[in-house]
C-alpha positions as CSV (number, residue, x, y, z in Angstrom):
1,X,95.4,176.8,138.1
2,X,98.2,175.6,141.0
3,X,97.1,177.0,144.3
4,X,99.9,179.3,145.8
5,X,102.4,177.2,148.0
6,X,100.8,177.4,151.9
7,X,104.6,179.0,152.8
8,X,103.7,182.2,151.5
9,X,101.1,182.3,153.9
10,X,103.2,181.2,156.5
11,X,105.6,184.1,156.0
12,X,103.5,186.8,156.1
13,X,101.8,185.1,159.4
14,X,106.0,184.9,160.9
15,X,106.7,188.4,159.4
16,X,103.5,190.1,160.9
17,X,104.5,188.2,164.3
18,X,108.3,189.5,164.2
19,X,107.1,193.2,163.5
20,X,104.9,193.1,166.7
21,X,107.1,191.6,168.9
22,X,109.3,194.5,168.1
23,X,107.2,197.0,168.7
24,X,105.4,195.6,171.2
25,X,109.0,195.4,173.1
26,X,109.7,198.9,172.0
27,X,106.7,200.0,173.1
28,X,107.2,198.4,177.1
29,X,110.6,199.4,177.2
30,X,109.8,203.3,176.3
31,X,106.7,202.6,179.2
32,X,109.4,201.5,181.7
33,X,111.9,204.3,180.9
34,X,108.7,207.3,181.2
35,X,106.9,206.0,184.1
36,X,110.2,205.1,186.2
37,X,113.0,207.1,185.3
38,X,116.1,206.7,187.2
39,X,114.8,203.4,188.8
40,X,118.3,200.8,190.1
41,X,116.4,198.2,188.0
42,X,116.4,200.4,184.8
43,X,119.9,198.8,183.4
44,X,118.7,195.3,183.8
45,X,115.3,196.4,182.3
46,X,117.5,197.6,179.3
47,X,120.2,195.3,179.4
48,X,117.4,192.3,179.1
49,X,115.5,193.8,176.4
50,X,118.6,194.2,174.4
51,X,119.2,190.1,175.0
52,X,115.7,189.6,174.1
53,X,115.5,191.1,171.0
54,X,118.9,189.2,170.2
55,X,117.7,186.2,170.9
56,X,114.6,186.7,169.0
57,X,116.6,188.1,165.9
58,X,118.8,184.8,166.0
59,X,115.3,182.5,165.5
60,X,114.4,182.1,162.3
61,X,118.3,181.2,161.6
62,X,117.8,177.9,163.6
63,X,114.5,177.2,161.3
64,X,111.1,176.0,161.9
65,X,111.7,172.5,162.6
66,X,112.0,171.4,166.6
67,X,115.3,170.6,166.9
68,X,117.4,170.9,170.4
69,X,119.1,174.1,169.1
70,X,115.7,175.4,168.7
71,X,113.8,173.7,171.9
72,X,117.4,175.7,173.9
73,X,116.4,179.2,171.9
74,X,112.8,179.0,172.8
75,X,114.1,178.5,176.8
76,X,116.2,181.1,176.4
77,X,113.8,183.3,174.8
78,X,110.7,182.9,177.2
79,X,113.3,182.7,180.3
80,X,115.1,185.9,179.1
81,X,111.2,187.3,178.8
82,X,109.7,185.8,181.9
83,X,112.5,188.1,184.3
84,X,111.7,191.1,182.3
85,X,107.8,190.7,183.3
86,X,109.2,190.0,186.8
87,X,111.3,193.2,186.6
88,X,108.5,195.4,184.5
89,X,105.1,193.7,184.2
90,X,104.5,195.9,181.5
91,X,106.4,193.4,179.5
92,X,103.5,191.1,179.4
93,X,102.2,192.1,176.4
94,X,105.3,190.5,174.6
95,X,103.8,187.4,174.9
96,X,101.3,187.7,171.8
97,X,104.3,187.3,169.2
98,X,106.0,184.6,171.7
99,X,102.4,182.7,171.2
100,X,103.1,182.1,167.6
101,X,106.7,181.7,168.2
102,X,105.8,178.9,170.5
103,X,102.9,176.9,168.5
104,X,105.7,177.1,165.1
105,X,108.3,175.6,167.2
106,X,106.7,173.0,169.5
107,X,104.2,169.8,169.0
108,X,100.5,171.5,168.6
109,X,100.2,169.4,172.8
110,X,102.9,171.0,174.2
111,X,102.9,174.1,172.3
112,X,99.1,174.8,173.9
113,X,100.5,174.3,177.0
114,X,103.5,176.7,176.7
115,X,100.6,179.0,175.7
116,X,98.5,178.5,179.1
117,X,101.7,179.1,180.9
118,X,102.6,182.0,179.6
119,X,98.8,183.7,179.6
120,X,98.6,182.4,183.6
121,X,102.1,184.7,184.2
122,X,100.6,187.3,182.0
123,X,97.4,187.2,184.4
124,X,99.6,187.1,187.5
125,X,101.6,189.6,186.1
126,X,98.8,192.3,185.6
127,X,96.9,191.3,188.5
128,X,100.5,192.3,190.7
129,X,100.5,195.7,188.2
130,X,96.7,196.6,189.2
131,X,96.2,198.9,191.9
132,X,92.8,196.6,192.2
133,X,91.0,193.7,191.2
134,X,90.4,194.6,186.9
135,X,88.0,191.8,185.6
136,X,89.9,192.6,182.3
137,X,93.2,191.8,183.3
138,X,91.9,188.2,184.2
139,X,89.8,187.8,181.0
140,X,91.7,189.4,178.3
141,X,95.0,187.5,178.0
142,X,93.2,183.9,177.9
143,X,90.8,185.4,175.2
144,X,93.6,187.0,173.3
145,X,95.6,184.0,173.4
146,X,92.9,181.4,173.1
147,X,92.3,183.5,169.8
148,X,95.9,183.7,168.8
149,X,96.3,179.5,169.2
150,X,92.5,178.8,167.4
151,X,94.1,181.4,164.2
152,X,96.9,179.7,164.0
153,X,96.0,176.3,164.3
154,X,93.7,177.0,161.6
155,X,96.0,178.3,159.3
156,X,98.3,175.3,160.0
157,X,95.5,172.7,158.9
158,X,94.5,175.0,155.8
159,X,98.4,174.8,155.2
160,X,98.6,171.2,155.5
161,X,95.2,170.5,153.3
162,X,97.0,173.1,150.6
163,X,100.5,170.8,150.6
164,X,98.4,167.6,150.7
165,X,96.4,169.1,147.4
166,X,99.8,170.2,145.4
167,X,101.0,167.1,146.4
168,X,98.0,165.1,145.0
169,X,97.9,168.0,141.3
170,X,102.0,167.3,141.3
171,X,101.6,163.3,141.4
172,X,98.6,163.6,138.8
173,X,100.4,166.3,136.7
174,X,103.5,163.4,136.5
175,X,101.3,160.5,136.2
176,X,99.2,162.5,133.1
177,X,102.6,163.3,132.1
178,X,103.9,159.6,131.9
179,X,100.5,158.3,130.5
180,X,100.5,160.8,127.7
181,X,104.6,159.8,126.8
182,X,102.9,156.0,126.8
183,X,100.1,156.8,124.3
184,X,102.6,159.1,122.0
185,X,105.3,156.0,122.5
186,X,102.5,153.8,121.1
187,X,101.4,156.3,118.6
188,X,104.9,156.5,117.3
189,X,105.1,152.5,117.0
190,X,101.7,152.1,115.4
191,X,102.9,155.2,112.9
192,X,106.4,153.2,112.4
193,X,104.4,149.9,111.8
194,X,102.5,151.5,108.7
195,X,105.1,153.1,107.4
196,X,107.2,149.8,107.0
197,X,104.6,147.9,105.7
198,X,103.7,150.3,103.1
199,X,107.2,150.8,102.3
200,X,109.4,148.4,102.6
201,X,107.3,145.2,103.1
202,X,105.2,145.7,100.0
203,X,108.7,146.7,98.1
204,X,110.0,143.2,99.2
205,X,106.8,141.1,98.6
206,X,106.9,142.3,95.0
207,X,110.3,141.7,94.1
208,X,109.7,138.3,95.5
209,X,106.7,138.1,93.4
210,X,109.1,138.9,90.2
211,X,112.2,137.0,90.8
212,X,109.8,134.1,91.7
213,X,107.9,135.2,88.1
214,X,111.8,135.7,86.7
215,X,112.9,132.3,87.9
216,X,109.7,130.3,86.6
217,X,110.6,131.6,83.0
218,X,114.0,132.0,83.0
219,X,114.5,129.1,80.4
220,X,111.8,129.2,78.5
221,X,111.3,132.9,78.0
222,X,114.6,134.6,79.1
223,X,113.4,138.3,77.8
224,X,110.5,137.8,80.4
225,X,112.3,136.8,82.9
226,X,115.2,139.8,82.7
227,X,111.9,142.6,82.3
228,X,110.9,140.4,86.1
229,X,114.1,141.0,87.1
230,X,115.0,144.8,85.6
231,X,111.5,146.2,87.5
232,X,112.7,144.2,90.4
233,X,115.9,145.9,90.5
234,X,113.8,148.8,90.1
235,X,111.8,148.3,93.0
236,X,114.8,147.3,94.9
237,X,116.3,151.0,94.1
238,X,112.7,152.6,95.1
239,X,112.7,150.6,98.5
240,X,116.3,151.4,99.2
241,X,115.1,155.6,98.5
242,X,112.5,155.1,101.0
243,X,114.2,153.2,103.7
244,X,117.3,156.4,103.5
245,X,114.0,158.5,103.8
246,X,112.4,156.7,106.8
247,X,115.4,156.6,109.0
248,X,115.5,160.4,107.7
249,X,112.2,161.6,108.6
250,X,109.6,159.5,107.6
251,X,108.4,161.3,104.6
252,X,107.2,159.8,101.5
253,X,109.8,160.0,98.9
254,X,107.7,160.6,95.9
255,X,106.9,163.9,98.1
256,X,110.5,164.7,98.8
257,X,111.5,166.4,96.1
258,X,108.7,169.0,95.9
259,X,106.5,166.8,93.5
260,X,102.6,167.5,94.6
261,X,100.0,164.4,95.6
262,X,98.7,164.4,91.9
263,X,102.2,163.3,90.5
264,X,103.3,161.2,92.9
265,X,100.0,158.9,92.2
266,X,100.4,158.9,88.5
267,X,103.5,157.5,88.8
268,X,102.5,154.5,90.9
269,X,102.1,151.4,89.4
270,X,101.1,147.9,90.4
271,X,103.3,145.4,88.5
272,X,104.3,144.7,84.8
273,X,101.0,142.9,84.0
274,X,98.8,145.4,85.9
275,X,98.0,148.9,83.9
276,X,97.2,151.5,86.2
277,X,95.1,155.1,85.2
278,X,95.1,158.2,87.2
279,X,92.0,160.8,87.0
280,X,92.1,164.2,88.6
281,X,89.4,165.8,89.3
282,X,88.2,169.0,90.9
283,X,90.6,172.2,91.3
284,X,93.6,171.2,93.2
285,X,94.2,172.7,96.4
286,X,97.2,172.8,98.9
287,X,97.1,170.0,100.8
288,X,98.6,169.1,104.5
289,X,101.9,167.2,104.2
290,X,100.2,164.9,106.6
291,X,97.2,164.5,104.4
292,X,99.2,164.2,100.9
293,X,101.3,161.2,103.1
294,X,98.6,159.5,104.5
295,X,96.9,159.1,101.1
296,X,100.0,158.4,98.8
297,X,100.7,155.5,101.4
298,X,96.7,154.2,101.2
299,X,97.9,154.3,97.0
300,X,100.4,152.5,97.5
301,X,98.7,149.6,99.7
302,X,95.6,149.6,97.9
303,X,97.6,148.7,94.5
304,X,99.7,146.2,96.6
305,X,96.3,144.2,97.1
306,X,95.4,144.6,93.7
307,X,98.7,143.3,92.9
308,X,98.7,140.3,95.4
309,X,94.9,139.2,95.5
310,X,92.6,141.2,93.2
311,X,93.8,139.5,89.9
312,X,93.1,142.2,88.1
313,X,94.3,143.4,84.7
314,X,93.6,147.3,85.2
315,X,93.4,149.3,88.1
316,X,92.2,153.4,88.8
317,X,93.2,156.0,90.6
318,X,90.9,159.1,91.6
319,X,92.2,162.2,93.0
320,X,89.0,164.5,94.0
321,X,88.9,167.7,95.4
322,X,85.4,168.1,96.6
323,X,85.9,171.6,98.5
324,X,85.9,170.5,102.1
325,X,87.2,167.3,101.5
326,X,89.3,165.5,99.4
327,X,88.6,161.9,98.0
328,X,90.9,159.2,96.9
329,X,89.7,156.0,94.5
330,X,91.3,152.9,94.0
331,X,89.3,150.7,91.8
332,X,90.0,147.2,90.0
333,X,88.6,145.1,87.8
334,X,89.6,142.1,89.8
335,X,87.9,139.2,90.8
336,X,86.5,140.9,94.3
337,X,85.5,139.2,97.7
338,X,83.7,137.6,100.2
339,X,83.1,138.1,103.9
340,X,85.5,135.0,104.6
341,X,87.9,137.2,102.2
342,X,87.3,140.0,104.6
343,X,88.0,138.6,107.5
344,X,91.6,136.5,106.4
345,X,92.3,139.9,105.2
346,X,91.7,141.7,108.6
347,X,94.4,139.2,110.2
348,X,96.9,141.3,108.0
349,X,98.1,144.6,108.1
350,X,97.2,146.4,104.8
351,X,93.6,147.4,105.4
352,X,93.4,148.0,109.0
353,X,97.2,150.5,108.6
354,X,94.7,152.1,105.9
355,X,91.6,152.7,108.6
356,X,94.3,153.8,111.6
357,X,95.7,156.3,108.8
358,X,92.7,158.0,107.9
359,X,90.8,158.1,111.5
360,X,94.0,159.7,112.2
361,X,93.0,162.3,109.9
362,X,89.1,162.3,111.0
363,X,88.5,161.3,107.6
364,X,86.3,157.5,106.3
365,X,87.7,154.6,104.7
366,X,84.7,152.7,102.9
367,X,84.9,149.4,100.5
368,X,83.0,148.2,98.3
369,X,83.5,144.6,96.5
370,X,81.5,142.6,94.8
371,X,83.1,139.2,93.8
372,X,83.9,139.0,89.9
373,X,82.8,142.6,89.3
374,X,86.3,144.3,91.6
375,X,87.0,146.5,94.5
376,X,86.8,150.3,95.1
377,X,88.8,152.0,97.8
378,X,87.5,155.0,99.2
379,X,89.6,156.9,101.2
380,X,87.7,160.5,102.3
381,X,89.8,163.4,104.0
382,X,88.1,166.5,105.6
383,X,89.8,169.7,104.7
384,X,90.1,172.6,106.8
385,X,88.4,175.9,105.4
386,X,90.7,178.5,104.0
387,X,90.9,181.5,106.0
């Protein structure tokens, strides 16, 4: 939680200080006007408080900060106040509030020794007042004001440590802030990466593949070459649906149209020379769109390294529901690989888009290959329970 800004705690301090200067100076001039009724000096004794609690009322207009308007008010204020002690030293006890007054408007120096100013006049003040020497008179006012500076000064530095600590959870809040729009920037981009290589760049590389293929046997077996050509035209109108669907929202378009995950796999191919079997098994269950996604674009690059590396005549697809997980297979009967294989193939994009996907997921990517016995692809998703 955000501690509560120090200036709350500063109000109440400059509310509780304006209340009891008020009543303090209430309270002296009702003093004056019982114990010397009728006195010459009684206007000026009224006509000052009346300035002084003018001048105190205009004070928290100027603000807190020390600025000459303010330094002139303060003069005024303890001038105005240091003839009505002359005139009444029952006035003295005004002084409390102006203590405060003082160490908000003045440099911590020079507001403790406005302070010992005013408690030495307070002293002489009473002392005058005393019809004999009162040890009380000279101890009280330095203890009451020595406790009024030590309070406040304290609250100040709790007030400063409080700014200095919003200051600091502000900067980190902004900082965790920036870091996190960095990490969902690069998230994005990594997200963006796979989606165009399972998309569009294994839509490109196999219509190169065929118009290659279409091009080799284009005078000696012209049917074969316009079948290259027709499922490259076909491809080309499958990449073009799925590019209109990236910029859209980035959804697979074999799951636009409402088809489920088991569908959209069986009708996923690998080529013209390539068969490719779906199995189902397991009672289907609703899956995540993020899940159904993730493994229809695994398909998709799976039988694009069939298609490309594997050699292989026939490939299989496995849809399992397992309960609390759900398990794709892609398996060939192509020629397989070796750790070297491995390796060249890690420089590329296919398998490693694959692993990203599925850790994304917490799920497990695992392969198995042996070479001249094939490859299976396991892709393993773990499904939330049902409520």
């Amino acid at each position: 939680m955000t501690p509560a800004p120090p200036r709350d705690d500063t109000r109440t301090l400059a509310t509780v200080a304006h209340t009891a200067f008020f009543l303090l100076l209430g309270a002296s001039v009702a003093r004056f006007l019982l114990r010397h009724p009728g006195e010459p000096r009684t206007p000026w004794v009224i006509a000052l408080s009346v300035t002084l609690a003018l001048l105190y009322v205009l004070g928290p207009a100027l603000g807190a900060a020390p600025t000459r308007r303010r330094l002139l008010w303060l003069g005024l204020v303890v001038t105005t106040w240091v003839v009505l002690v002359v005139l009444a030293p029952s006035f003295a006890w005004c002084a409390v509030p102006l203590f405060f007054t003082a160490l908000r408007t003045l440099p911590p120096r020079a507001a403790i020794v406005l302070v010992a100013l005013l408690t030495a006049f307070v002293v002489t003040a009473q002392l005058q007042l005393s019809q004999s020497f009162d040890p009380n008179l000279l101890l009280a006012p330095p203890a009451v004001a020595a406790l009024a500076t030590a309070v406040f000064v304290h609250m100040e530095r709790q007030a400063q440590a409080q700014r200095a600590l919003i200051d600091d959870l502000i900067r980190t809040r902004r900082e965790l802030a920036a870091t996190e729009r960095r990490e969902g920037t690069l998230a994005e981009r990594q997200r963006l990466s796979m989606e165009i290589h399972d998309t569009l760049a294994q839509n490109l590389s196999s219509q190169q593949m065929l118009l290659q293929a279409a091009d080799r046997t284009w005078d000696t077996d012209p049917a074969t070459a316009r079948t290259h050509v027709r499922t490259a035209t076909g491809i080309a109108a499958h990449g073009l649906a799925e590019a209109r669907r990236l910029v859209h929202d980035l959804a697979p378009s074999e799951l636009a149209d409402g088809a489920g995950l088991a569908e959209a796999l069986r009708a996923l191919d690998a080529g013209p020379d390539i068969e490719v079997r779906f199995h189902l098994e397991g009672a289907p269950a609703p899956l995540p769109d993020r899940v159904q996604s993730a493994l229809l674009r695994i398909a998709q690059g799976a039988l694009a390294n069939v298609r490309e590396h594997s050699g292989a005549r026939t490939a299989a697809l496995t849809l399992s529901f397992l309960g609390d997980q759900v398990v794709l297979d892609i398996a060939d009967d192509g020629h397989g690989f070796t750790e070297p294989r491995t390796d060249a193939d890690r420089r590329g994009h296919g398998l490693p888009a694959m692993r990203a996907r599925v850790r994304q997921l917490g799920g497990t990517l695992t392969i198995e290959s042996t070479p001249g016995e094939g490859t299976v692809l396991s892709a393993a998703i773990p499904l939330e329970p049902a409520p």
